[in-house]
N, C-alpha and C positions, 0 to 999 in steps of 0.2 A: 678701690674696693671692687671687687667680679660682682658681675651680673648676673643671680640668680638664672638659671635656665630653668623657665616652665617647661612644666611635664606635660607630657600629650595623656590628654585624656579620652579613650575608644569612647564609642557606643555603645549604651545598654545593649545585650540583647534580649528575649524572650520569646516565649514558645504563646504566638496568638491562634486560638480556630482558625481555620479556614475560611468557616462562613463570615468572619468579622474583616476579612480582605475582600480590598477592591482594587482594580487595575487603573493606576494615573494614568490622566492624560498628559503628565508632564516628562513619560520616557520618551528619549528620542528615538528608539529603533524604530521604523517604520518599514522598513526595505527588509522582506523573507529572505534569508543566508543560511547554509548549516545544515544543521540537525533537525528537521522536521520536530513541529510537535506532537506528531504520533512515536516517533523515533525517542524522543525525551521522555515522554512520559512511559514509554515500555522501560527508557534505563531508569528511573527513580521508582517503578514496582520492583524493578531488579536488584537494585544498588540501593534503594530510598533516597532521599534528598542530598546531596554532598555539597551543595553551598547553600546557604542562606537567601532570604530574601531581605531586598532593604527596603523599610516600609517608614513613614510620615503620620500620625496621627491625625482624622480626619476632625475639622473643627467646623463648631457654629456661628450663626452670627455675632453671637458675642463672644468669640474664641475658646469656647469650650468644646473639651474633648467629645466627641460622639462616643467611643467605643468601637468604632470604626477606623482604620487604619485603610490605608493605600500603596500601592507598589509603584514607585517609580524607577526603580531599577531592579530587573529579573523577571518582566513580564513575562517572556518565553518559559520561566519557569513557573509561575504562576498558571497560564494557559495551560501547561502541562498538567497540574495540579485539579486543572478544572474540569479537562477532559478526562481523568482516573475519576472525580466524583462523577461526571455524567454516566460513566461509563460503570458506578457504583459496584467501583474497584476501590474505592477509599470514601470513612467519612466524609460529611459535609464537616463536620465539627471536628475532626483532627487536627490537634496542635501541630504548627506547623515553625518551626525554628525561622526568629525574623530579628533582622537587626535596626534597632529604631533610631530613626535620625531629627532633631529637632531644630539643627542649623543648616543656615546657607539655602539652595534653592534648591529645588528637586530635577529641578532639569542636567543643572550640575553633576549633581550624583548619577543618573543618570549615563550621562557622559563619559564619565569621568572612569566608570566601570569599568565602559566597552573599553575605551583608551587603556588601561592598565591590563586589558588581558591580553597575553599572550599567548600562540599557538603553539601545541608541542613542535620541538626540531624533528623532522622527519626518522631522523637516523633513531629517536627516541623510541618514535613509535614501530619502528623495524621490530628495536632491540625487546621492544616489552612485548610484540607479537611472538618474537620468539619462545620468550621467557612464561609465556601463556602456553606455547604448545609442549616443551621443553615440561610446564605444569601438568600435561594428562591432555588439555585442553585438543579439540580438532581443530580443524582447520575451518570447518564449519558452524562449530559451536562458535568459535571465535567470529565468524562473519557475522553470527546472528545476533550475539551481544555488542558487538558494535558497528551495527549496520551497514555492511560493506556484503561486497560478493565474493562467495569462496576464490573467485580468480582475482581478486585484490589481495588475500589474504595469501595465497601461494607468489604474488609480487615482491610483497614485503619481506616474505621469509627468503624468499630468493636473494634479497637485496641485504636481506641480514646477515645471510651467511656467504658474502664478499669477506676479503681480507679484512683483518681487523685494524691492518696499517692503513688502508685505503678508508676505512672507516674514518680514520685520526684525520685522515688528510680532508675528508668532505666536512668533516665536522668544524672544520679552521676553514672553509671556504679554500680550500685548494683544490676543489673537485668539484663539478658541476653534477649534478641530480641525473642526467642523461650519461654522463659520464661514468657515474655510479652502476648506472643499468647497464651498460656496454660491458662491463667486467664480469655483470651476473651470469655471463654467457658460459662459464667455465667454475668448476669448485678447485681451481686446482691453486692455492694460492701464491704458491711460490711464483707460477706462471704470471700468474693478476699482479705482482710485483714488480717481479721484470718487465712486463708490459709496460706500465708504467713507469718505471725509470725511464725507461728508454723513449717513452711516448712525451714524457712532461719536460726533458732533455730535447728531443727534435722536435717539440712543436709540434708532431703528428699524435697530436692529442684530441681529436674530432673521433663524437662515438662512434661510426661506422672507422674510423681506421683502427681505433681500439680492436672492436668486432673482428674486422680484418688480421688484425695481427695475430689476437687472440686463436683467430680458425684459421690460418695461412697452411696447415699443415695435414690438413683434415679434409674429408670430400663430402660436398653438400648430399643432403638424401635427394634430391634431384638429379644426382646424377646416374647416368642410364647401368652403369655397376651396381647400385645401392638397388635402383628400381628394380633388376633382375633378380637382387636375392631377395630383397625383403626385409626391412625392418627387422621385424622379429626375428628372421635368421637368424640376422647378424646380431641378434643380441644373446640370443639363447647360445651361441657359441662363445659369449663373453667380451663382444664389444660394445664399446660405450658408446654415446649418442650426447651432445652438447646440444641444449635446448634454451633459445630465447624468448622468455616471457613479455617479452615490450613489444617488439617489432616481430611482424612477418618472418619465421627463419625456412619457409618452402620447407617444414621437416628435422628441421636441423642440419647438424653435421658429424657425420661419422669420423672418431677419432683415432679409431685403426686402422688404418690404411695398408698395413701388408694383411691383416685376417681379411678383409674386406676382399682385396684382391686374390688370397687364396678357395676363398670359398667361392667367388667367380670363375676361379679356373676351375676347380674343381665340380661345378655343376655345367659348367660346359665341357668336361672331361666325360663326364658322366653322359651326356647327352648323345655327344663324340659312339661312347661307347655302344650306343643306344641304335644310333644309327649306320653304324659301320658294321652294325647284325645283316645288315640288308645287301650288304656284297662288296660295297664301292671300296678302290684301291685306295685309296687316301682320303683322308679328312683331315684339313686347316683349320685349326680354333682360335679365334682372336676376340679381344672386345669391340676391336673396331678395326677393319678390313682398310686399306689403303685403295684409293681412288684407284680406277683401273685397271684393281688386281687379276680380273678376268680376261685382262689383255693377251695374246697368244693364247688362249682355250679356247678350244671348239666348245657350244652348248650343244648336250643333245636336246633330240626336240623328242619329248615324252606324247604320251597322250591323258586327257585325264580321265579320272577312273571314271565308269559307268555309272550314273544316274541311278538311283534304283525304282521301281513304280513309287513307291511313297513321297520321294523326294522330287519325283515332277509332279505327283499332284500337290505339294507341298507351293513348286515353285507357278504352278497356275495360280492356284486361289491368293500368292502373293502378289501377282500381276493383276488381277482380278480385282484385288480389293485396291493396290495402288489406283488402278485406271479409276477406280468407280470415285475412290477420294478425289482424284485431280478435277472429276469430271463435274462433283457436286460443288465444290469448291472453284468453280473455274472464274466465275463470278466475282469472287471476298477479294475486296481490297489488301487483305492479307488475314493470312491462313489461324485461324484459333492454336492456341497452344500444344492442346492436347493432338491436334490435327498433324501439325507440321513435326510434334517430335514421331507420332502414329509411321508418317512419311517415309522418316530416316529411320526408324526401328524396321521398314519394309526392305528400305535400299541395303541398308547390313546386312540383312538376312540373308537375299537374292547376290550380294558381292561373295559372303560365304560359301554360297554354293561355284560359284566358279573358282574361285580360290581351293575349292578340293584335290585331294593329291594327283600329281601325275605319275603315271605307269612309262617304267622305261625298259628296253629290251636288256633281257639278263647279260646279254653279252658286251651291251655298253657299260651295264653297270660295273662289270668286273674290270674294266679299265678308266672308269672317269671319277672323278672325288667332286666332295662335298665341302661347301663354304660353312662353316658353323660360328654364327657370333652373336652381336646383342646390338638392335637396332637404336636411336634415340629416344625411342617411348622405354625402354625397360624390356623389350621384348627378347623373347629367343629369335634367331633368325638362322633358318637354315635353306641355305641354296644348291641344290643339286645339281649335277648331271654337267660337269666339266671335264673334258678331256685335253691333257698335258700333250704336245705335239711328240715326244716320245715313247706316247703311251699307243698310239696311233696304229693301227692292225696296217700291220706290212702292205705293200701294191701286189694282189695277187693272190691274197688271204681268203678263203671263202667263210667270213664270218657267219655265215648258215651251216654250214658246214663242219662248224666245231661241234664236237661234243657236249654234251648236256648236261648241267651240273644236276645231277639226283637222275638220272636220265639210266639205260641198259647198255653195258659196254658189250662186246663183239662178240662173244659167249653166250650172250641171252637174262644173265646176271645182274640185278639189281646194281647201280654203281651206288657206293659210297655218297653219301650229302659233303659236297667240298665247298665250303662258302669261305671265301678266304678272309684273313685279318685285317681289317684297314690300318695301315700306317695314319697315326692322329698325328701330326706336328703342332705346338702351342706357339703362339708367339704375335705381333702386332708388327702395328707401323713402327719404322726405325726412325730412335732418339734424333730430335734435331742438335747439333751440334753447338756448346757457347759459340757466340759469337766477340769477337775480341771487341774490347773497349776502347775507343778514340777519343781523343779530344776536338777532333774537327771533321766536319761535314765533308764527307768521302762520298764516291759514288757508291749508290747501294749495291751490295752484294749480287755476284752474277746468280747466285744460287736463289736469294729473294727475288731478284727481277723475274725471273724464272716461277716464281710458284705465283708473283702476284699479274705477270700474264697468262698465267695455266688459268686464274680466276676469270680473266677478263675474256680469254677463247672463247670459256665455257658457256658465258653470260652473253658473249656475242653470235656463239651457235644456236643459244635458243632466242635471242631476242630476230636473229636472220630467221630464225625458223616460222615466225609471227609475222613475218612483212614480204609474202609471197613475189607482190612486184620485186621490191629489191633485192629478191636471188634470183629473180627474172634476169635483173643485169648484172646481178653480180656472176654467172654464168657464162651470161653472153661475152661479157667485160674479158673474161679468163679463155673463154671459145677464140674471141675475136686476136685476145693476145700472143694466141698459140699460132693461128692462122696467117697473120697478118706485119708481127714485130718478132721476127726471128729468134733473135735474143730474148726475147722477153718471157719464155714459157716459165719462167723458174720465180718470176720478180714478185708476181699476188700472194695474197693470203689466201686465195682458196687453191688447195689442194684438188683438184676436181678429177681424180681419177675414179673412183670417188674415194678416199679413204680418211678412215681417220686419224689425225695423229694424237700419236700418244704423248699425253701429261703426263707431268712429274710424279710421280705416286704420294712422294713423301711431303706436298705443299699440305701444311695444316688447314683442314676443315672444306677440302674438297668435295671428299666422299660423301657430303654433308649438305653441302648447301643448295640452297632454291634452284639454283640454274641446272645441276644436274640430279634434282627429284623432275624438273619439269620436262628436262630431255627424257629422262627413263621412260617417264609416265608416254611421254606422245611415242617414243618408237615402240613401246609396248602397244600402243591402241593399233601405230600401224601395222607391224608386226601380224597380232589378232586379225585382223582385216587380209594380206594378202595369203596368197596360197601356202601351203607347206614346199612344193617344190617347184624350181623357175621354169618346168615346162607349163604350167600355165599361168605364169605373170604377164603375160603380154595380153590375153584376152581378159583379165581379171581390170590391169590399167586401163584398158581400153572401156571397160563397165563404170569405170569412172567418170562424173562428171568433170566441170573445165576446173570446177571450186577444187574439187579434189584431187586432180592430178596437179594442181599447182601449188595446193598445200603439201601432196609429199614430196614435190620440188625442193620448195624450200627447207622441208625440212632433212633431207639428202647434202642437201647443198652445204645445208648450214654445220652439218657434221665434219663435211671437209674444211672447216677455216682452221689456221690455225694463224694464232695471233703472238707465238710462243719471243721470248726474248732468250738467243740461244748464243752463249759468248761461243768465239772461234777457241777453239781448242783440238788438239791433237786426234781426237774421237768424232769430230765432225767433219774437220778440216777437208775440203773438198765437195764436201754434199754442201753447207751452205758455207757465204763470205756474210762478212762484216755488213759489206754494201747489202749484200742480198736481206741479212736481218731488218735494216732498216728498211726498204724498199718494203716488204713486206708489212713493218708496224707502218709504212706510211700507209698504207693502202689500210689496214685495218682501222688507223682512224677515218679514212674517210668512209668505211663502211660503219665504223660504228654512229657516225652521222647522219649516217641515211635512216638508221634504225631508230634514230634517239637513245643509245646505249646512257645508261646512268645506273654505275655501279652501285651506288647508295639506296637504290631504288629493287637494282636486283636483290638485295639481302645484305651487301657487303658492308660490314660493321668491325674499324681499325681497331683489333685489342693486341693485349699483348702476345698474343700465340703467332699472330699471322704478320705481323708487324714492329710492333715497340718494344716487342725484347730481343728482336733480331736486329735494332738498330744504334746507333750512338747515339749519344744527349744529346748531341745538336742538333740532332735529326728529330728526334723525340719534342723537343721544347721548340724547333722551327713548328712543327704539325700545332703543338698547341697554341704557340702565336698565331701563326694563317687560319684559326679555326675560333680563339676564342679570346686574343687579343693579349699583350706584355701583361694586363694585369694576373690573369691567370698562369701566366709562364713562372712570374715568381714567387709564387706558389708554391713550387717544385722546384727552380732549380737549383735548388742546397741540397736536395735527395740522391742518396744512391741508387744507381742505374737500376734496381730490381723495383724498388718504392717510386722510382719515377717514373716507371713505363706504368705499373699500373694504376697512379694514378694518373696521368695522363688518360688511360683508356677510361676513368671515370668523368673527366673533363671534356673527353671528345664524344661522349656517349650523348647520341641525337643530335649532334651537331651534321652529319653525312661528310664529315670531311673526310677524305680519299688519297692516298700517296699518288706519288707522279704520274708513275704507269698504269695507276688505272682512271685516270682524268681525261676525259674527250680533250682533244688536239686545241680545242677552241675556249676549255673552260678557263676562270681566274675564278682564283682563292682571295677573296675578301676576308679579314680577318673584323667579327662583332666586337665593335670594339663596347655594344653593350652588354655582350653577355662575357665580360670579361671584368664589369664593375665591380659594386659592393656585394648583390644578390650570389655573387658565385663563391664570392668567398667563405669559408669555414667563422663559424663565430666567432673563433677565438683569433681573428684578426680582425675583424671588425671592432673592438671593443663592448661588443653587448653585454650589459650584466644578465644574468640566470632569469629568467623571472621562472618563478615555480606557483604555478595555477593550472592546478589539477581535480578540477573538478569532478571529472567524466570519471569513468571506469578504467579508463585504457593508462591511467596515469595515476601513480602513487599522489594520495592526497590524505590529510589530516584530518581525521572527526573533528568538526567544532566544539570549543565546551559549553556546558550547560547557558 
């Protein structure tokens, strides 16, 4: 015979006053989480109550009812409730929906609550933030009825509007929370797909590579193109802009790449145009000029334009008040705020006036051209007054002598204004060439050795140029050699005629780095300092002290090294041997010893431009071994040669580790074999599960409920 199945039987419920509740002491919450109860009790005037409270019948000594009931589960809503009547936004006496409970223990129920509730799934509350604004609802309204900030609320919707595949897949736990956000970087979702295929297939599923993948094809707004036009330009002519709401995106990224680069050309055409009003035979416009380019041009040497009376009284009372600030100030352990920026708003001001234009004679300008391009900050840069060795006024020319343009020809006659057309050419540094793929560690490329000693000259002509004694002998060293060991005038790295030799043009990131902003800057200071013409450089030197004539020693000196790695071929052949290259880099490592040369130090930083994608795997995952140990090599080495260099450059980033030829004679490459352990690796090799504890603002998190 079957067993009857009892029926479950609920709890009454009922609607009791307010005032006839009390709050148990038999709930367990005790620890503040959630939803404030200011936050609660604004959503139950908004919304009124949407869950019940569970309340116990308060009794007396002889277990009879009071009339009095108690909460032992729902306190926080209760409290809520307490502060609308303080706040005599709600009766005291308002029936209040309560569900009465007469068994078991109160602590249990309690309990037993929190245990049973459930937090929405995030992707829930994406999809219903949507469906609120999709409602009429803002963006703001909605942060206000659910207590969040309009920049959580622009998170969410971001995250909502991901693929709806990628959706399915977070929702089944095949996609991490982080993971999520790395795809909201783009609406484009066929792309968020493909990403994904192809990311959750090779493992290169870590949200910065998503991100990467995602913008591989785009150029950050940091970059010094984006900075020249502008934003808004480039939007107002109809390009788009990929924007990261989690992480830091420096601006974005712009995702037209040939409008982007046409409007660059085109406002340096423009500019081109602007200035080639002013006479000069040629203008070159480029975004970015190749190291050296002014090699073989004469500069002229201009004058700059006249001061006017306002502008030296301008630059007195700027020296004026600098003196008087350092003076009051001389004292302060260090300068007040407002003081020290006062300081450098003086120093701009007083750098701008010398920075004013210089005046050049019309009849240079009608043979020499103009550099027009776009510095690293975003700026325009234009550099005048070069002359092409072709363009050169014949021996025997009397350039006074010529005719004057707007000037009176031989008649008495007004002449004609002939300011002629400058020829503008466009164009950059030329394409580096693929470099063929190996399977085996080959000697590096004659053409790399070659750009990565043009780095290490450069950094060794200004590090000599810092160490006065040692172009003392490194002088004498080259004096003595010429003097004394017949054969030997040709064997040093310095050139000491004095000249300098020229670098590769096309080695990436030359034009660019510390070693030669620092050379520029000091021949320019010495430059300013000696005369315009060499009939009075010898009494000018001689005004020098010992400090001074020794510092532009070195720095003379240090122009003529040259450290270059130059293979024997057909075009050299005879100017230098094999033997002589070496001889040469030997002698450059022992100079670069005397100086302490450390290329890690001078700026040089292994990525893939200047390095790891001019090289093979093995070359590639040897650098990430000797820098950061096997366990990060295999990492990468299942990666195709494009995804392995760069991440390699994100592996070797801060480590200072340095290819062959640019490593002093004497260093070793110790490979960390602890930053090679667990901390380096990507989560999703570690086994970590997700944990998602997002409390802050900076991170998608869940209202608590009631």
């Amino acid at each position: 015979m079957a067993t009857a199945v009892q029926k479950i039987k609920l709890s009454p419920s009922r609607d009791i006053p307010f005032n006839k509740l009390v709050l148990s002491q038999s709930n367990v919450r005790r620890v503040k989480a959630g939803v404030s109860i200011e936050q609660l009790a604004e959503s139950i005037a908004l919304r009124t109550l949407l869950q019940s409270l569970s309340v116990r019948a308060v009794l007396d000594e002889d277990g009879k009812e009071t009339g009095m009931f108690e909460v032992p589960a729902g306190g926080r809503r209760y409290r809520a409730l307490e502060l609308l009547v303080k706040q005599k936004r709600m009766a005291k006496t308002q029936l209040v929906p309560c569900v009465i409970r007469d068994e078991g223990l109160a602590e249990d129920d309690s309990l037993a609550e929190n245990d049973e509730r459930v937090g929405l799934h995030p992707l829930d509350q994406f999809r219903t933030f949507k469906l609120l604004r999709d409602g009429g609802m803002s963006e703001d309204d909605i942060a206000a009825r659910h207590f969040v900030s309009p920049a959580i609320v622009k998170q969410r919707l971001r995250l909502a509007s991901v693929s709806p595949k990628l959706h399915e897949v977070y929702a089944e736990d095949g996609m991490t929370l982080e993971q999520l956000m790395a795809f909201s970087v783009t609406g484009d979702h066929a792309r968020q797909e493909q990403v994904w295929d192809n990311a959750s297939r090779s493992q290169l599923d870590e949200p910065y590579q998503i991100r990467r993948m995602l913008t591989e094809n785009t150029v950050r707004a940091s970059d010094r193109r984006a900075q020249f036009i502008g934003l808004d330009v480039y939007e107002q002519a109809g390009g788009a802009v990929m924007r990261d709401l989690f992480e830091h995106d420096d601006g974005g990224w712009l995702q037209d790449v040939p409008l982007l680069d046409r409007l660059v050309t085109e406002k340096l055409t423009a500019q081109a145009e602007i200035i080639g009003a002013e006479g000069w035979k040629w203008i070159a416009v480029a975004v970015n000029f190749p190291y050296d380019h002014t090699d073989g041009l004469r500069e002229l040497e201009g004058l700059p334009a006249d001061l006017t009376d306002d502008e030296r009284a301008s630059i007195e009372a700027l020296k004026a008040e600098y003196d008087k600030l350092e003076a009051d100030y001389a004292e302060a352990d260090e300068l007040p705020d407002e003081i020290d920026q006062r300081l450098g708003e003086i120093e701009a001001a007083l750098s701008a006036f010398d920075a004013r234009p210089v005046i050049y004679d019309p009849a240079d300008i009608a043979r020499a051209g103009v550099f027009i391009s776009v510095d690293d900050e975003g700026a325009l840069s234009v550099d005048r007054g070069y002359v092409r060795r072709e363009d050169e006024a014949p021996l025997g020319v009397d350039v006074e002598a010529a005719p004057e343009v707007g000037g009176e020809n031989a008649d008495g006659d007004e002449a004609e204004v002939a300011v002629q057309r400058a020829i503008i050419t466009v164009g950059g540094a030329p394409a580096e060439p693929e470099y063929d793929e190996d399977d085996a560690i080959k000697p590096l490329p004659d053409r790399l050795m070659t750009d990565l000693t043009a780095h290490r000259t450069l950094a060794l002509r200004d590090a000599l140029a810092t160490h006065p004694s040692v172009a003392f002998v490194a002088v004498l060293h080259s004096f003595v050699l010429a003097t004394f060991y017949r054969f030997a005038t040709s064997s040093g790295c310095l050139e000491i005629a004095v000249r300098s030799p020229t670098l590769p043009a096309q080695a990436p990131g030359l034009n660019d780095c510390a070693s030669t902003k620092a050379i520029d800057a000091r021949h320019d200071a010495w430059k300013a300092r000696l005369p315009k013409e060499d009939g009075g450089l010898w009494d000018a030197l001689m005004a020098f002290d010992e400090a001074e004539q020794t510092s532009l020693l070195a720095h003379c000196a240090a122009l003529s090294v040259n450290a270059l790695y130059e293979p024997a071929n057909r075009y050299n052949e005879g100017r230098v041997s094999a033997h002589g290259v070496r001889r040469r880099l030997d002698q450059a490592d022992v100079l670069a010893r005397a100086v302490g040369l450390d290329m890690a130090a001078a700026g040089w930083k292994t990525g893939v431009d200047n390095y790891l994608g001019r090289v093979t795997k093995p070359r590639i995952l040897e650098a990430v071994r000797e820098a950061k140990g096997e366990p990060s090599v295999q990492l990468i080495d299942h990666l195709k040669k494009g995804d392995m260099a760069r991440e390699a450059e994100r592996l070797l980033e801060g480590t200072g580790w340095l290819p062959e030829p640019l490593r002093s004679a004497d260093a070793e490459v110790v490979a960390d074999a602890a930053a090679g352990e667990a901390e380096s690796l990507p989560a999703y090799l570690t086994g970590d599960d997700e944990v998602l504890a997002h409390a802050d603002e900076d991170q998608p998190h869940v209202v608590a409920a009631e």
